[in-house]
C-alpha positions, 0 to 999 in steps of 0.5 A: 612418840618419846621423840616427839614428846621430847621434841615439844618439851625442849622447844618449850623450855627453850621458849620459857628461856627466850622469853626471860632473855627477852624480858630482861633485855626489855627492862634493861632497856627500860631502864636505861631510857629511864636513866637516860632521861633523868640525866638529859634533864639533869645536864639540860642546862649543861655547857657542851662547848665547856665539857669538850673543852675540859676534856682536850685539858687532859694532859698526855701523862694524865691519859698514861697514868689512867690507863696504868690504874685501869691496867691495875683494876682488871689485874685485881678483876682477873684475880676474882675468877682465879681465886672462885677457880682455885677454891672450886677446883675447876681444873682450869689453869690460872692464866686463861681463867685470869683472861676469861674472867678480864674478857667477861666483866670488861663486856658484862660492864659495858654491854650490860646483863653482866652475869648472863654476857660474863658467863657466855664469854667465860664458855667461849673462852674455856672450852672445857668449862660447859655452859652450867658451870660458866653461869654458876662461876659469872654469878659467884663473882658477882656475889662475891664482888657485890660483898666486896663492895659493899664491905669497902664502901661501908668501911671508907663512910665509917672512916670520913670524918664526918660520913653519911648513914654512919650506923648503917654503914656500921651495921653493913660491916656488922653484917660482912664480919658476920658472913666472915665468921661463918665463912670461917665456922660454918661454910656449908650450912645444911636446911632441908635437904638443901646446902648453903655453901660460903667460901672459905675464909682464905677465899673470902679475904682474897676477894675483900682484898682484890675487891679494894684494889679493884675499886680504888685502881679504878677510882684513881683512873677517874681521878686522874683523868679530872681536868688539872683545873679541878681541885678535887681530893682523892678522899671526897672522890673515894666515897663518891665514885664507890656509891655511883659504882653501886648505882650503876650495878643495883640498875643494870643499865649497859655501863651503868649509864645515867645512874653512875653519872645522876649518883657521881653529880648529886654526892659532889654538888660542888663541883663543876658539872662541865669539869665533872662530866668531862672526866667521866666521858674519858673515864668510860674511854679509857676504862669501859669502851678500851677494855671492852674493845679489847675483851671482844677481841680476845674473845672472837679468837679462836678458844684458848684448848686447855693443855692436853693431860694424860687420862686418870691413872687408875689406883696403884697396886701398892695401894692400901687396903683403906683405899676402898673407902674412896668408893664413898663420896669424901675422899679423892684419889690425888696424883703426886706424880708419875707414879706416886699416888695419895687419898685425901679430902677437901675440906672447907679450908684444908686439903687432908691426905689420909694415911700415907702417900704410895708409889715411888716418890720419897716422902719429903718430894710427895709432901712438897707436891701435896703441899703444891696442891692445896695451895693450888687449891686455896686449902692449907694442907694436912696429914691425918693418920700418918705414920711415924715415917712420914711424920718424921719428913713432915717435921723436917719442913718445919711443919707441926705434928702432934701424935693423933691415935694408934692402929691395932695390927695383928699378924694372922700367921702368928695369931694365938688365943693361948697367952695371958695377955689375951685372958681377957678375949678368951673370956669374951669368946666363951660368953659369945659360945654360951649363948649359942653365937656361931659364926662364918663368911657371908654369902649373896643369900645372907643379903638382906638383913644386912640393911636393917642390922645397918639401920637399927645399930645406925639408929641406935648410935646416933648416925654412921660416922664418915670422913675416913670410916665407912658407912653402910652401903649395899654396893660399897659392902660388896666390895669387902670381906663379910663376915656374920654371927648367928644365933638360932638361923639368924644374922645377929651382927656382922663386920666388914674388912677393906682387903688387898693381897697384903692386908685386911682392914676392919671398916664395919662393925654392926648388931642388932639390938640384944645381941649377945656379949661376947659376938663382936670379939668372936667375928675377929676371930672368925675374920683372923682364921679366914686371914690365915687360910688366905695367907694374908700378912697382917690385918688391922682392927683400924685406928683408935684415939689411944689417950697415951698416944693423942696430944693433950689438946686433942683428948677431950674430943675423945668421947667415952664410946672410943675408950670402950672401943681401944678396950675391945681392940686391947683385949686382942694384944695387937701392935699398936703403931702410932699415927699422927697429924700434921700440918705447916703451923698450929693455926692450920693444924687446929683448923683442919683438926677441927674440921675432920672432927666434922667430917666425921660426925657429920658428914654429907648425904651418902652416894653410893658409887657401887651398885650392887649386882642382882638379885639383891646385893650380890657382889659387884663387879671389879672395875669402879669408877671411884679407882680414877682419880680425882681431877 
């Protein structure tokens, strides 16, 4: 019965696609016959002999330098799917998806339907990019080529002379630098539940400059090929041949057939129609029917297999206990080769490592393949929370790096409450015993209050923070050390602590409304005698933007609640070690500062990666997903 149901559901659905492919097929074909017709009508009058006799005016250096600036033009339209590649970080290799994306606008050009036959062309020839995602890569390029265009015709009316529509063409550059600057400011922008993603500026540039390339390669093979008898500038063709290129696109017709051709003769009355028309039947020769010749060639072939890779090395066992925070949805695993691996997270334009780099590559060789990756990536790279150390290497390659916060270490086998510089704790913990707070490890049973302890501290604070802190999740909790304060039977508060064999990290810390004062500083110390009993080496109270240690630029993001929170990990007396950030310029380190800034205090919808074991939240099983890497 599901089957059957199942059955009549994908028939149907497959019905509803038929018949969109049919409709569009149909109004495509209207279209053209339109087209056709206006344009039979048009040349009524035309001197066929004359046009035959223009053409064989062509010369043979003619024929040779037109066939170099089509070269030209889909070099530049290579580069569209390159770029969308990088920035999306398909996986694909640069050369094949150059290929892929030649093949597909050469026969999406001339066949017609370009974002479906693109993106049917880019599945045959990338057999490890499915069919979604060969859809959603056709149309970004053509989004991104429509923007291109637009922007390029807009600028070559506002730079003639005497330009036609000069205010709208104004407002359309008015328009593309609007986009840019959110491209820039504001990529993703969030309405509802529902994301509006930009490329980033990096991205955006390169498509406006392959974009011009692209059309002004392909306008000179059209000039080129013009009979040597007409007399007609590169600068009066520019214009025209960019508004005939947009008809033909706006109408969809295989080619642009009739409307390419009804635009190029209304905007040069001047020129002689037989002479004209000549140069764009060479032109779609050599530009259309040779490329498109080519593409359904290269497109038959037998599919260019990616090259065969290795399966994702799980995390190394040199890890850091803060790898835990890969189990949430901002942070990949990232290989820096064989046996050297780094945490990090993609930003709109930057590539951020957090922390340190692990395994056996030296520092500077791991800062050379990072910085690789968020090239090839189209990312500036940036290191957050580094240590001194890798600070140093970073310097070394000319980078720039400004001190950003400081981690609080304890050493739990040497930990005393019995010196003067912890007067301050002592305090703490004795109000925190007045009020009768105990406090232990928790167990499965102590589970469900957990959620609402999560939700009121959330609620009262202004939203969980994200990026390289955690946020509250059944599942990702369950892979930490938990502790809990009680008053009277119930769970006041309670932290979490990434751990490993080497250290303890503390991740969450969360209350209740009235909780008593004095609680957090006593689950420390609860955490610090579990650390000693387990005999681990060192356990840090995480890192904090300590005013001494931040670059003055930096401070004035530093909000009141952290100064607070440096005090609570002061009265501890830790080891303060310095972290920093760095990145290759001060332009990159500024706009990745800026962005992890928004990474944390507003990051994307959480996605747990860790189910919790019944009945409720037990505790999950070992082997996560989010210990492969990313690809």
């Amino acid at each position: 019965m599901i089957r059957s149901i199942n059955g009549r559901l994908s028939r149907r659905v497959q019905g509803w696609s038929g018949a969109r492919l049919a409709l569009r097929l149909g109004l495509a074909a209207g279209v053209t016959a339109l087209f056709l017709g206006l344009l039979s009508r048009q040349l009524a009058t035309l001197d066929t002999a004359a046009v035959s006799t223009a053409i064989t005016t062509v010369t043979l250096p003619q024929w040779v330098l037109a066939l170099g600036a089509t070269a030209l033009s889909f070099w530049a339209v290579g580069q569209y799917d390159a770029t969308l590649h990088r920035h999306l970080s398909t996986g694909e290799s640069e050369k094949p998806a150059r290929r892929a994306g030649m093949a597909a606008i050469a026969l999406g050009q001339t066949l017609g339907l370009g974002v479906l036959t693109g993106a049917l062309v880019r599945w045959r020839m990338l057999p490890d990019l499915s069919l979604i995602a060969a859809s959603k890569l056709s149309a970004a390029v053509t989004l991104s080529f429509l923007f291109g265009w637009s922007m390029i015709t807009a600028l070559v009316f506002l730079l003639l002379p005497t330009g036609p529509a000069t205010p709208l063409a104004a407002a359309v550059v008015l328009a593309g630098v609007a986009v840019c600057l959110l491209c820039l400011i504001a990529p993703r922008l969030r309405n509802a539940g529902r994301v509006l993603a930009f490329p980033n500026i990096f991205t955006t540039c390169r498509i406006l400059l392959f974009s011009l390339v692209d059309t002004v390669a392909a306008c000179a093979a059209l000039w080129l090929l013009c009979p040597p008898d007409l007399a007609l500038p590169f600068a009066a063709l520019l214009p025209a041949y960019l508004l005939a290129l947009g008809a033909g696109l706006i109408s969809g017709t295989p080619g642009g057939v009739g409307a390419f051709e009804m635009t190029l003769l209304a905007a040069l009355p001047a020129v002689p129609q037989p002479d004209l028309i000549a140069a764009v039947l060479a032109f779609r020769m050599v530009y259309y029917a040779l490329p498109a010749t080519l593409a359904a060639a290269a497109a038959l072939a037998t599919p260019m297999r990616a090259a065969q890779t290795a399966p994702p090395a799980r995390l190394l066992p040199c890890a850091p206990a803060e790898a835990g925070l890969l189990a949430q949805n901002q942070l990949d695993l990232h290989s820096l080769g064989p046996a050297t691996q780094a945490i990090a997270a993609r930003t709109p334009h930057a590539l951020v490592m957090l922390l340190d780099p692990f395994g056996d590559a030296t520092r500077p060789s791991a800062l050379h393949a990072f910085h690789r990756k968020a090239r090839a990536a189209a990312r500036v790279p940036c290191l957050y929370k580094c240590s001194a150390r890798m600070a140093v290497a970073a310097r070394a390659a000319g980078w720039h790096v400004a001190p950003v916060a400081a981690e609080a270490w304890l050493f739990p086998q040497h930990f005393t409450l019995s010196t003067p510089a912890r007067a301050a704790l002592r305090r703490k913990l004795r109000k925190a015993a007045q009020a009768g707070v105990q406090t232990r490890a928790l167990g499965p049973a102590d589970w469900p209050a957990l959620p609402a302890i999560a939700a009121a501290w959330a609620a009262a604070n202004g939203g969980e923070r994200g990026f390289s802190m955690g946020r509250f999740d059944p599942g990702y909790a369950a892979q930490q050390r938990l502790f809990g304060a009680f008053a009277g039977g119930e769970l006041l508060a309670f932290v979490s602590f990434h751990h490993n064999a080497q250290e303890w990290v503390l991740d969450l810390m969360r209350h209740a409304p009235g909780t008593p004062d004095g609680t957090a500083y006593a689950l420390i110390v609860q955490a610090l005698e579990a650390a000693t009993d387990a005999a681990i080496p060192r356990l840090s109270l995480a890192a904090a933007p300590r005013l001494p240690e931040v670059a003055p630029p930096l401070r004035r993001l530093v909000p009141t609640t952290a100064r607070g929170l440096c005090q609570f990990k002061a009265s501890f007396a830790p080891f303060w070690q310095p972290l920093y950030i760095a990145a290759p310029n001060r332009a990159a380190l500024s706009l990745a500062g800026a962005e992890i800034y928004r990474a944390i205090h507003s990051p994307p919808p959480l996605q747990s990666h860790c189910p919790a074991s019944p009945p409720q939240f037990g505790f999950a099983s070992p082997g996560q997903p989010w210990q492969t890497e990313a690809k």
